[in-house]
C-alpha positions as CSV (number, residue, x, y, z in Angstrom):
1,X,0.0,0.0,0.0
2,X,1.6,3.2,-1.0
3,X,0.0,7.2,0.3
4,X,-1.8,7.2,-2.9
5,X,-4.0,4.2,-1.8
6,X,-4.5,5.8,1.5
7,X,-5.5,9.2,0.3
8,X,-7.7,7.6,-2.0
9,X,-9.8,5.7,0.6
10,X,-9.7,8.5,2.6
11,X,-10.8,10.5,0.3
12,X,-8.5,13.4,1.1
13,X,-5.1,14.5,-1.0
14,X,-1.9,12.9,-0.7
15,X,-0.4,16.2,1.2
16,X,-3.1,16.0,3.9
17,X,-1.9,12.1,4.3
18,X,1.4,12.9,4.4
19,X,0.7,15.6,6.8
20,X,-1.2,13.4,8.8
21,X,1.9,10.1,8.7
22,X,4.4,13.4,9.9
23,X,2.3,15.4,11.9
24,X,3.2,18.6,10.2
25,X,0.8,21.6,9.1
26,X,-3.0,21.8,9.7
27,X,-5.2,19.0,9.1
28,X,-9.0,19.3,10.3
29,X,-9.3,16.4,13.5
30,X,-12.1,14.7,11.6
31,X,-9.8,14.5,8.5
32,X,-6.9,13.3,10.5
33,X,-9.1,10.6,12.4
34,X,-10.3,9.6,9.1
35,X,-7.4,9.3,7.8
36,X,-5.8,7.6,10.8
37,X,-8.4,4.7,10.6
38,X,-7.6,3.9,7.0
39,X,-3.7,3.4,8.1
40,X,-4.6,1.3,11.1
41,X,-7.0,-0.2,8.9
42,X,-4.6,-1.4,6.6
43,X,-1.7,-1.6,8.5
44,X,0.4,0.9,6.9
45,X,3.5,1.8,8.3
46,X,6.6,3.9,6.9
47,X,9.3,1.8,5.6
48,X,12.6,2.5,7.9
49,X,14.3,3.7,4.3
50,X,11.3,6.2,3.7
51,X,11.6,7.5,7.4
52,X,15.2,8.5,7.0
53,X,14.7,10.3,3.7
54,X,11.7,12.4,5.3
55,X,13.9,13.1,8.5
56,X,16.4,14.9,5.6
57,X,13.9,15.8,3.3
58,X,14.1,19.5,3.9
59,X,17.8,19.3,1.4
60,X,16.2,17.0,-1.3
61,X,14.8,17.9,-4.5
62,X,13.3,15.2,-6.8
63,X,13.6,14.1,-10.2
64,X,11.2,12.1,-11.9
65,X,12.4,10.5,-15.4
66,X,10.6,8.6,-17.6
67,X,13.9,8.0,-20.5
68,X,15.6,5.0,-19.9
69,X,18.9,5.6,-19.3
70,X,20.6,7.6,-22.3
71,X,23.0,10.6,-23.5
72,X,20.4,13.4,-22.9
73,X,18.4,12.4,-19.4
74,X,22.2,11.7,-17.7
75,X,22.8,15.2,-19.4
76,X,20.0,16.8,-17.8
77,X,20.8,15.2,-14.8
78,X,24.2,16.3,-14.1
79,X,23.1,19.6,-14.8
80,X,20.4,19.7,-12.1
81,X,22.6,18.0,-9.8
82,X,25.4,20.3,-10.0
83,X,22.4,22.9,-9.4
84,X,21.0,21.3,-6.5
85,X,24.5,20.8,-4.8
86,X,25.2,24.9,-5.0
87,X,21.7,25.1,-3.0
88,X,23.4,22.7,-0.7
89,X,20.1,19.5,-1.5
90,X,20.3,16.5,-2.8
91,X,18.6,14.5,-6.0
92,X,16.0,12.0,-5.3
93,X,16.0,10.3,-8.5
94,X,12.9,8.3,-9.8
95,X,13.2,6.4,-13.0
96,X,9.6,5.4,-14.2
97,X,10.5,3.1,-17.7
98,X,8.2,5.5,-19.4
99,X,5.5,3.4,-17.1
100,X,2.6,5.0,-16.3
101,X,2.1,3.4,-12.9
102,X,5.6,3.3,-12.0
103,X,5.3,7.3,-12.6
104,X,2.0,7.3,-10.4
105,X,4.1,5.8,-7.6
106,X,7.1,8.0,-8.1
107,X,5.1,11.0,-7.4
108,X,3.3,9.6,-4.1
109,X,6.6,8.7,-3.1
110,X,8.1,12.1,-3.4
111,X,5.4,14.0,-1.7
112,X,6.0,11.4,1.1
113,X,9.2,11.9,1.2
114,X,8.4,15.7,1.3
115,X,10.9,16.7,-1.2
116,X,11.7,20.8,-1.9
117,X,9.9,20.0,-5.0
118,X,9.9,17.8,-8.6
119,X,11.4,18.2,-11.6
120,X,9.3,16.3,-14.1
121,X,10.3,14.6,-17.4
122,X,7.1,12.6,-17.6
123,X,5.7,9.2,-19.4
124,X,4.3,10.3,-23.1
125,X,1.0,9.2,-22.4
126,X,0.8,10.4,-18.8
127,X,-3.1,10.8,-17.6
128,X,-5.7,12.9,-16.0
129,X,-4.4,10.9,-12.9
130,X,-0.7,12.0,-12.8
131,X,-1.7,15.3,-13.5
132,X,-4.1,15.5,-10.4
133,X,-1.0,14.1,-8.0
134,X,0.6,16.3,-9.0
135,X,-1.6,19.4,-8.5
136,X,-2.0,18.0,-5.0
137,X,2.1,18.1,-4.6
138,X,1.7,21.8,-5.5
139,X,-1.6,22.3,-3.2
140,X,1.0,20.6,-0.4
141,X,3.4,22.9,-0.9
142,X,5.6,21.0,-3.3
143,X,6.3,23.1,-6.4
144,X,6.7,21.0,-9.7
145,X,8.3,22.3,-13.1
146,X,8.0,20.0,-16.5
147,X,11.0,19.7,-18.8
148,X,10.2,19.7,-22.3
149,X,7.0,18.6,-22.2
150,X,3.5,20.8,-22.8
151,X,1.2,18.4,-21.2
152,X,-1.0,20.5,-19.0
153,X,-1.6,23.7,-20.5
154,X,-1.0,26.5,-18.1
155,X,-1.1,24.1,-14.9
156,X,2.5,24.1,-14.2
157,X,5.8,25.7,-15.1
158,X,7.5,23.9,-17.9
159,X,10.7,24.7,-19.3
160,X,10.1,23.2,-23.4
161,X,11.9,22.9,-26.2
162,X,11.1,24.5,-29.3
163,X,10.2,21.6,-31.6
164,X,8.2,23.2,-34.4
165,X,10.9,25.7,-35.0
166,X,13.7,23.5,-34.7
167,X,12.8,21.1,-37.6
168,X,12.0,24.1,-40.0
169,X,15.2,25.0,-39.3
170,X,16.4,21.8,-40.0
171,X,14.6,21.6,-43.6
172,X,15.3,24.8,-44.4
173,X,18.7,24.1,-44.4
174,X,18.3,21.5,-46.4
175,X,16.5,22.9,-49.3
176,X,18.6,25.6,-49.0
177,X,22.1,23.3,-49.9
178,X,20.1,22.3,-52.7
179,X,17.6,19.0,-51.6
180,X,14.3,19.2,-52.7
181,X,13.4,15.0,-51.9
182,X,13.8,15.1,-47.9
183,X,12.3,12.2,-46.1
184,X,11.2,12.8,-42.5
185,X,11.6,10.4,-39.3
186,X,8.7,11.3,-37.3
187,X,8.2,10.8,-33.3
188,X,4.5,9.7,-31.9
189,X,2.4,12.2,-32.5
190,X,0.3,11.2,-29.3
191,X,3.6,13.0,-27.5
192,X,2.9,16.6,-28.5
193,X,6.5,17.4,-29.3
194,X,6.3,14.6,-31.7
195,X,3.3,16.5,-33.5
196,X,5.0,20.2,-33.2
197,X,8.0,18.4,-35.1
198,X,6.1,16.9,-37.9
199,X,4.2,20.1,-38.0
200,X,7.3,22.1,-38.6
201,X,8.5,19.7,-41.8
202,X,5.5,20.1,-43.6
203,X,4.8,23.3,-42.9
204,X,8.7,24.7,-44.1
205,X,8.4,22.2,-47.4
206,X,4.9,24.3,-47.9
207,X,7.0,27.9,-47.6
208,X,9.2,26.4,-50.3
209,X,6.1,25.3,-52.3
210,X,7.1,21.5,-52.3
211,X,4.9,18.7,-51.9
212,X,4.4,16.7,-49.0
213,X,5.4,13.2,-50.5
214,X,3.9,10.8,-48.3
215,X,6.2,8.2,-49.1
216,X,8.7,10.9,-47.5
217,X,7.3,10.9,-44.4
218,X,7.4,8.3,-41.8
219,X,5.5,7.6,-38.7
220,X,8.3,6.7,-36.2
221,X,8.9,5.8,-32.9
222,X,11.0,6.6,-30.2
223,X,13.5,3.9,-31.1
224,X,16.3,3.0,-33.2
225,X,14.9,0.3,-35.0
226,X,11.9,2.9,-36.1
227,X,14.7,5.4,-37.8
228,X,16.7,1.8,-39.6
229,X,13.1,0.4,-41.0
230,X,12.4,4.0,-42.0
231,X,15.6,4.2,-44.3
232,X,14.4,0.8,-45.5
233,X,11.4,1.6,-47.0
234,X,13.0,5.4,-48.1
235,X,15.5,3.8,-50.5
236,X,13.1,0.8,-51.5
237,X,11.4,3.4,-53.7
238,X,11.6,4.0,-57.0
239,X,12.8,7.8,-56.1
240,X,14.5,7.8,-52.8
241,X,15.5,10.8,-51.4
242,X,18.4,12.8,-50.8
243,X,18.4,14.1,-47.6
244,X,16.8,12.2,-44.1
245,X,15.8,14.1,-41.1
246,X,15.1,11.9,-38.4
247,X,12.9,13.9,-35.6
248,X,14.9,12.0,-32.4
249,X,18.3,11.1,-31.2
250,X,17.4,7.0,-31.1
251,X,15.8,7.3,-35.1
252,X,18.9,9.0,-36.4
253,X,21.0,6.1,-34.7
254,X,18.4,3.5,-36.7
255,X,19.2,5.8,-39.8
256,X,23.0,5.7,-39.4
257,X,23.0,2.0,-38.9
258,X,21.2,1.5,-42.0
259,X,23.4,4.1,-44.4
260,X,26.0,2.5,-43.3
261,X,25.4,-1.6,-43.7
262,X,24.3,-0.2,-47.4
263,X,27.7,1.9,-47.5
264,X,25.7,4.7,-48.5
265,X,28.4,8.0,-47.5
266,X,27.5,10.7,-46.1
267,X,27.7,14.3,-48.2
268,X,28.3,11.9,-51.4
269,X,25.3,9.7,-51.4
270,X,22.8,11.5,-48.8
271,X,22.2,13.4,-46.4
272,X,21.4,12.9,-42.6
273,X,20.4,15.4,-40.1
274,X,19.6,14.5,-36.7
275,X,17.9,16.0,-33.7
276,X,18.4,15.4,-30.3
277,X,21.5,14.4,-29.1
278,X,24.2,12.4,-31.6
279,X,26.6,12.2,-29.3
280,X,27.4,8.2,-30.2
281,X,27.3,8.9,-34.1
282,X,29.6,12.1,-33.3
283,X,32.4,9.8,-31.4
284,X,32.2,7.4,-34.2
285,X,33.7,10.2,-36.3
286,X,30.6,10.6,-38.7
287,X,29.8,13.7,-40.0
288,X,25.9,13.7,-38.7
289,X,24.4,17.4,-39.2
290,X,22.5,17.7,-36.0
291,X,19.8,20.3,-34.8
292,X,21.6,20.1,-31.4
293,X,19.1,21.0,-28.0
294,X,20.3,23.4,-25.4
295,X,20.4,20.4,-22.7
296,X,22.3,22.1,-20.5
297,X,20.4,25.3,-20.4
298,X,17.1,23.1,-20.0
299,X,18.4,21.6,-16.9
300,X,19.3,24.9,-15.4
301,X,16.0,27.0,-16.4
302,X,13.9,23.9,-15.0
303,X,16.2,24.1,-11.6
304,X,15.6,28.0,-11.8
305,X,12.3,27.8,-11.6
306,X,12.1,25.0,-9.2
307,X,14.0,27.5,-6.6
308,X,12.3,30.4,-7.2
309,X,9.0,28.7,-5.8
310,X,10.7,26.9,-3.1
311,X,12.5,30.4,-1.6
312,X,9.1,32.0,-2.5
313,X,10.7,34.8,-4.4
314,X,8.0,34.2,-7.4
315,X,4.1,33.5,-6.3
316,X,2.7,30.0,-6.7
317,X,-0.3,31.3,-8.5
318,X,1.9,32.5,-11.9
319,X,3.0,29.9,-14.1
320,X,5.8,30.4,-16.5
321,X,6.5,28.4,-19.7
322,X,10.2,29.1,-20.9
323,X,10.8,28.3,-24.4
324,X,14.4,27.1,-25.7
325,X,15.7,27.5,-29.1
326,X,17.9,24.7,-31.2
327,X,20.9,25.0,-32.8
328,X,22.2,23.7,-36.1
329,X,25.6,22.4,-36.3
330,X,26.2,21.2,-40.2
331,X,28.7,18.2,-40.6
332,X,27.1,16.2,-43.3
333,X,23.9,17.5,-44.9
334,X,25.5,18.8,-47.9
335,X,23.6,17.9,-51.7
336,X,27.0,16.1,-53.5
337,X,30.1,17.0,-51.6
């Protein structure tokens, strides 16, 4: 049984259950029995690991990941806890598999815990039901920030990345260097920076008044495999194209590995462009264009944010939504070099 469980049989929020277990702040005496009777009920007690960290809670800070381990997340988390460490806290780190209930469990565990507050990198298909946890965190006192992704609205601060933008860029550049046939990699649409990305290749091929070839255009996933089967069917056809822009780090790996089982080269046969972070194709010693993100900068605006609520120098009632550019860093994009 975890405080989620107990708040919902109590019928009260998991900060009023967690200030009822720690017998901090205000909680009405027929809310407290109430919830009382459902821990005796069920027997729940505290594990002796969850008492220490809520004996040093006041210097912890939590992150919630849903990545698997890879290149950007330990990125992002070096940077926020290099951050945390100069405001002398810790990181409570919570790894969810990109599973929603694992996610659901993170968050109760954090609020128990009663962490500074949660920085939140959160499963694509995350619910009405992570989002209410986590408006009871904030209703408890615990502020939470998203990084780069626009989930819910104007609920929370969020510190994004700017997709659409980023891929124009990307094909831009390419018709620009002379491609007019540029496939596209795309990421799940049901994650909204999956759609802005898509939206940002069709919409910079429209400025240039070329037609969306559907055979160009490939409904990806975040995976490697996705960006290899992509190139597969891409250079299957009849009039395969010269340039591929895959819309995540783990697709352009996918496309790499494809190119170069085919020996396709780089420059000479095609081009590849590559969003995200390339970081493995890079120490290969390919020449990957890349639309790089500002991962560093992401971390540090999220953990700017974070601290601003918890030392209450910004009211909990405005939300801000920080929006980070990409840049373009050409290494092999080139039409016949």
């Amino acid at each position: 049984m975890t405080i989620n469980d107990i708040a919902r049989l109590a019928g009260v929020s998991i900060a009023t259950v967690s200030r009822v277990i720690n017998n901090r702040g205000y909680v009405k005496e027929e809310t407290r029995r109430r919830v009382e009777a459902v821990i005796d009920a069920h027997g729940y007690r505290p594990s002796a690991a969850a008492r220490t960290l809520i004996r040093s809670s006041s210097s912890m800070i939590a992150v919630i990941m849903s990545e698997r381990p890879s290149s950007f997340s330990s990125k992002i988390l070096g940077v926020i806890e290099e951050r945390a460490a100069s405001q002398g806290d810790s990181v409570l780190l919570y790894n969810t598999g990109a599973e929603v209930e694992r996610e659901q469990k993170a968050i109760s565990q954090a609020i128990e815990h009663q962490v500074k507050g949660i920085l939140f990198l959160p499963v694509m298909d995350s619910g009405e039901e992570t989002a209410r946890m986590l408006k009871e965190a904030e209703k408890g006192d615990v502020p939470v920030v998203l990084l780069d992704w626009d989930l819910y609205q104007e609920e929370f601060d969020r510190v994004l990345m700017d997709n659409k933008q980023g891929i124009y860029d990307g094909v831009d550049m390419l018709i620009k260097e002379g491609h007019r046939c540029i496939a596209f990699v795309a990421c799940p649409e049901v994650a909204r920076k999956g759609g802005q990305r898509k939206d940002g290749y069709v919409q910079c091929l429209k400025e240039w008044d070329i037609p969306v070839n559907q055979e160009y255009l490939y409904e990806g996933q975040f995976s490697e495999q996705s960006g290899y089967e992509a190139c597969r069917q891409f250079f299957a056809l009849p009039a395969p194209p010269t340039a591929v822009l895959a819309a995540c780090s783990s697709a352009t790996l996918g496309c790499f590995r494809y190119l170069s089982e085919h020996r396709l080269l780089l420059k000479k046969d095609i081009g590849l462009v590559g969003f995200d972070d390339i970081s493995l194709v890079e120490f290969l010693g390919y020449p990957v264009t890349a639309l790089e993100q500002p991962v560093r900068e992401l971390g540090e605006c999220a953990c700017d944010l974070l601290y601003m609520r918890v030392d209450g120098s910004r009211p909990k009632e405005i939300r801000r939504k920080l929006i980070l550019g990409t840049k373009t860093v050409r290494r092999g994009s080139e039409k016949g070099k």
